[in-house]
C-alpha positions in Angstrom: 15.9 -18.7 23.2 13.3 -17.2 25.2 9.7 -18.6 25.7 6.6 -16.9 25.3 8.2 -13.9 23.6 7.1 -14.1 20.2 3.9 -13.2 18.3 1.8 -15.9 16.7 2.5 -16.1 12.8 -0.5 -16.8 11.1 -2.0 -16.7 7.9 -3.6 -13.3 6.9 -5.6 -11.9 4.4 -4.6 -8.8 2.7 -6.7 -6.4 0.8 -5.8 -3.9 -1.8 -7.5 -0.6 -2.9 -8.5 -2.4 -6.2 -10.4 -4.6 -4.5 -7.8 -7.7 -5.1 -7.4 -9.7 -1.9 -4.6 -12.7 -1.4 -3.3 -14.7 1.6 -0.8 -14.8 2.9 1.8 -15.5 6.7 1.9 -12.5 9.1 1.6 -11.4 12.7 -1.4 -9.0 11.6 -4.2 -10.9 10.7 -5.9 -8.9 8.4 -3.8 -6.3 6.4 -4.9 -2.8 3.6 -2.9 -2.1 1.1 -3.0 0.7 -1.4 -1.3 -1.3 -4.2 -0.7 -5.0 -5.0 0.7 -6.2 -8.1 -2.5 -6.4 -9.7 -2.8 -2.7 -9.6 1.1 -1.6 -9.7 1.9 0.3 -13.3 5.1 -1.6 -13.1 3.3 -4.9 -13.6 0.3 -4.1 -15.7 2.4 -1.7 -17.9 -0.2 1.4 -17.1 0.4 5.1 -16.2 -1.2 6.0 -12.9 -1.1 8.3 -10.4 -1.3 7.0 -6.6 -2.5 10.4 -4.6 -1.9 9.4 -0.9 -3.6 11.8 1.4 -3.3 14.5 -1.2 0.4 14.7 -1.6 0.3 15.3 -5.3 -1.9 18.0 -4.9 -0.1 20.0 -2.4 3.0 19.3 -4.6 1.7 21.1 -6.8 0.1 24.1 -5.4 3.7 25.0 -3.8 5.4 24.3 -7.6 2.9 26.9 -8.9 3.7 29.3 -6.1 7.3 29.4 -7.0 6.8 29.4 -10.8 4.7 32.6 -10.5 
């Protein structure tokens, strides 16, 4: 195996939208996340609708164009 190659696997600190933050072993040391599992409607059993960068919006607009 080659020396020298590899990136150093640390711990790092992630951080969620929700504001929940957790440890844990990466190359990155600090990481952003939009959901964890603190905030995921598959663990907390709630409805909700993740907009990233307004997808859902724009999905919409073009569904509404070709309903009319």
């Amino acid at each position: 195996m080659k020396t020298d190659i590899h990136p150093e696997y640390a711990t790092a600190r992630v951080v969620c939208a929700c504001g929940n933050t957790f440890e844990t072993r990466s190359t990155i040391a600090e990481i952003h996340t939009d959901v964890c599992a603190e905030c995921h409607p598959f663990y907390t059993g709630k409805q909700r609708l993740v907009d990233t960068a307004g997808r859902v919006e724009r999905f919409r607009q073009r569904y509404q164009k070709t309903e009319s």
